[in-house]
N, C-alpha and C positions, 0 to 999 in steps of 0.2 A: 504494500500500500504506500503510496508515498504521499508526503508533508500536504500537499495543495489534495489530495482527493479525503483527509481527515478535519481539514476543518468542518465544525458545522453550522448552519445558520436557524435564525428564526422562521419558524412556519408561517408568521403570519409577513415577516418580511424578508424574504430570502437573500438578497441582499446583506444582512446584517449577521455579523459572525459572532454566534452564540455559545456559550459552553454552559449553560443553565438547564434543568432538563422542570418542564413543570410537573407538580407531585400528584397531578389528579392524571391527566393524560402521559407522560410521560415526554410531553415533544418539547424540543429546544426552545426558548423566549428569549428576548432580549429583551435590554430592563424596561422600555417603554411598555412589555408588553406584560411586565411582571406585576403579583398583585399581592401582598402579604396573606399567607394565610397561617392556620395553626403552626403546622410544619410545613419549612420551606416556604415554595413561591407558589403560584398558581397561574395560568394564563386569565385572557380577559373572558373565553369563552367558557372556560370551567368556571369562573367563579357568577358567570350570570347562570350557568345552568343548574349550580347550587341554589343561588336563590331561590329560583323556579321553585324547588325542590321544599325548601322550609316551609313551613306547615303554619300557615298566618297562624297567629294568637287570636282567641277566641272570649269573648268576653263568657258570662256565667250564663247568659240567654243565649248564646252561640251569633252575636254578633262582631263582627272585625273592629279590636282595640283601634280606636282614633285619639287624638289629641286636642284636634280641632273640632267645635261642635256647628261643622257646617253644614247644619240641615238647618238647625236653629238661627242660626244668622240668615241663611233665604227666605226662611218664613218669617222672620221680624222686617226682613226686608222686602219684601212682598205685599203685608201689612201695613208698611210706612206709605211703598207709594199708590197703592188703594187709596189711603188716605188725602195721598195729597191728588189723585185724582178726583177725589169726592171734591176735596177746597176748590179746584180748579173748574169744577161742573160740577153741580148738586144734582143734578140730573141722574149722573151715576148710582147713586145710591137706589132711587126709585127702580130703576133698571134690575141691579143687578140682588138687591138683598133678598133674604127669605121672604118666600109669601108663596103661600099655598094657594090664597085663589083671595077673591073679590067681592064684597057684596051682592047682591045680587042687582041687575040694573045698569052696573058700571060696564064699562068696555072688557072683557074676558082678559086677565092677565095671572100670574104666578104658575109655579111649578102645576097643578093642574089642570092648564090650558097648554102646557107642552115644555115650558121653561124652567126644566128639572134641573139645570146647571144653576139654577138657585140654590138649590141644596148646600154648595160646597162657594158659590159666589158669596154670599153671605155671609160666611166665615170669616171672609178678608177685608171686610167693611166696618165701620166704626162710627160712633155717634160724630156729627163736628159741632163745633160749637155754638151754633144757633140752634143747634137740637133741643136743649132747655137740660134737663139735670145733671148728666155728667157732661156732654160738651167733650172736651179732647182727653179730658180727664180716663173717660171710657178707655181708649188706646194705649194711654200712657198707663195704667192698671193692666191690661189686658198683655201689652210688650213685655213691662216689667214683672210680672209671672212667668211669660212665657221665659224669659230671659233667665231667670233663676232655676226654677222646675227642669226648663226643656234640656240645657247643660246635662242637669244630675240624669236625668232617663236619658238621652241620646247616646250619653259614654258609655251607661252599661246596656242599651240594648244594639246599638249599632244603625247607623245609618236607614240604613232601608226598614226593618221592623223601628223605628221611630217612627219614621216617614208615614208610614202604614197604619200604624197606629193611632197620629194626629188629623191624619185627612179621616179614618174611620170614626175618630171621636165627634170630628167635628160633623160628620157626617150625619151620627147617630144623634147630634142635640137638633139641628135641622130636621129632621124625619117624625122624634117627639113633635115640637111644635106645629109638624104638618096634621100630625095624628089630631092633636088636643086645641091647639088654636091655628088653624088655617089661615083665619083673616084678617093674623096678627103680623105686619113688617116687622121684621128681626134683621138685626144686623149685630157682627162681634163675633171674636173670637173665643169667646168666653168658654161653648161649648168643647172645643179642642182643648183649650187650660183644663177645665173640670176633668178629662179625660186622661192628660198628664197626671193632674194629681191624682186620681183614680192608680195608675200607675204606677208614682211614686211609693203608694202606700203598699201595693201587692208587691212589687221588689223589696222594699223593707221587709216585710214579714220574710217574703221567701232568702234572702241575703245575711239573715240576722242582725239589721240594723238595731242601733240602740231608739226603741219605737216612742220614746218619751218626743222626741223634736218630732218624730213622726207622724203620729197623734195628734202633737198640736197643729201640725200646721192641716193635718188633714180633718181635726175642728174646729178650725178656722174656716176651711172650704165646708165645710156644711149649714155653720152657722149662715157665711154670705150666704147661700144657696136659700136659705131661710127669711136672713132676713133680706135679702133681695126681689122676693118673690114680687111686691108692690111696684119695683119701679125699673126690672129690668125682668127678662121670659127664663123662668125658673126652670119650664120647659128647656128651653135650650143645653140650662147647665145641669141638668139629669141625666135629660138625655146623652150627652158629652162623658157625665160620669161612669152609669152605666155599661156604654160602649168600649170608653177606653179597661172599665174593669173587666168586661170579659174576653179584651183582647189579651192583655197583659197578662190575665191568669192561664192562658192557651200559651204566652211564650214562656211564664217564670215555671210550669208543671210539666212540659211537654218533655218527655225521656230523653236523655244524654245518649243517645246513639246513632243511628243513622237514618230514624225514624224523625226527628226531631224537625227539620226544617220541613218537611212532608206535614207535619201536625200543626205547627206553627201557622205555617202558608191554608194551612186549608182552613184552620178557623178562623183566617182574617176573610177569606172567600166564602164562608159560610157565614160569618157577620154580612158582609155584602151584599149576598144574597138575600137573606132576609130583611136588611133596611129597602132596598127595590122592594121585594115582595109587598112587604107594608106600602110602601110609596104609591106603587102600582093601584092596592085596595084600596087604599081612602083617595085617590084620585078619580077609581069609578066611581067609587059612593059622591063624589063633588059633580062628577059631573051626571051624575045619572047612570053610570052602568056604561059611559061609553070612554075607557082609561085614552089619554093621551099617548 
């Protein structure tokens, strides 16, 4: 063998004369292409194909450990400029909040006459300030719950069961008030809150939180629920509650194995199901038997 046919070079650039051999594949590197691992070096294509390979962290409900509570920050953000689309056109609000349907006489309008995307429009609307009792007040309560609450549940459930969670909560306080006051405008996100803190308290228990802070703050949310009943749709935050508790107890119960996101996903689609179902029936019963 002689001297010039023993050198070796890097695989990924031949060119470059290597004597490093990487410890996962065994081929030559040079040091641009070297990447510290336990022992030795590694290439650049071993160590992405390691990562691949690690096994994301899993929160306690089998959602992917975050840092950042970016579900929480869209939906506050979301919220704000609903809002300031309302300031900018008051019109908006009429448009788009809950309402089941219309006295009788008026021009045919709300989820009953076809405009089911109230359900979930409504959610992201908010008293403004000509409203008369809370005024902005409304928003700035309803943000700063979401703000503190949504945090603590989005970290331990995970992005997408959050997500899932809050549109179903808020879903489910919408679908009450269609059932119980149809003829009542609602707007606020209050019913998604209620449904968080529904949540908050079924991860405590299931988590072993210390349930003293938990307790209060979750008699705190009933008292409002209570004494709100007068001047904001109690309807809404029941139903909110409700919802978010029996989704949250399908993700904090559901078996640690491979059965779990199978169980998970289907009682948030069996929640679903059933709030249409209801929507569907008391939209015949509105309209007479003939559903939208």
């Amino acid at each position: 063998m002689t001297a010039e046919s023993a050198v070796t070079t890097c695989f990924r650039h031949p060119k470059v004369e290597s004597h490093v051999r990487c410890t996962r594949c065994d081929r030559y590197i040079c040091p641009s292409c070297m990447r510290e691992a336990a022992v030795g070096h590694q290439c650049v294509e071993c160590v992405q194909e390691g990562a691949r390979s690690v096994r994301q962290a899993r929160t306690a409900f089998g959602g992917r450990i975050s840092a950042v509570p970016l579900v929480t920050y869209v939906l506050i953000g979301l919220n704000v400029l609903a809002y300031l689309a309302e300031l900018a056109r008051p019109s908006v609000e009429d448009r788009f909040d809950m309402l089941g349907t219309v006295p009788a006489g008026y021009y045919p309008e709300g989820v009953a006459h076809g405009e089911w995307y109230r359900l979930l429009t409504g959610a992201f609307l908010h008293l403004t300030p000509a409203e008369g009792t809370f005024g902005i007040a409304h928003i700035l309560m309803n943000m700063l719950a979401l703000w503190n609450v949504g945090r603590v549940v989005e970290a331990q459930l995970g992005r997408v069961r959050y997500l899932a969670l809050y549109l179903l909560s808020a879903l489910g306080g919408s679908v009450l008030v269609l059932l119980i006051a149809p003829e009542t405008p609602t707007v606020g996100a209050s019913g998604a809150i209620f449904g968080l803190g529904a949540a908050y308290y079924v991860m405590g228990r299931r988590l072993g939180y210390d349930m003293r802070a938990v307790n209060q703050y979750m008699g705190g949310l009933l008292l409002w629920l209570v004494l709100s009943a007068w001047v904001t749709s109690w309807q809404g935050h029941l139903g909110g509650l409700l919802a978010g508790g029996a989704v949250t107890l399908a993700y904090a119960y559901a078996p640690r194995d491979g059965r779990r996101v199978l169980i998970q996903a289907g009682a948030c689609v069996a929640l679903l199901a059933l709030l249409l179902v209801l929507t569907w029936v008391k939209v015949a019963d509105l309209t007479g038997g003939a559903a939208a």
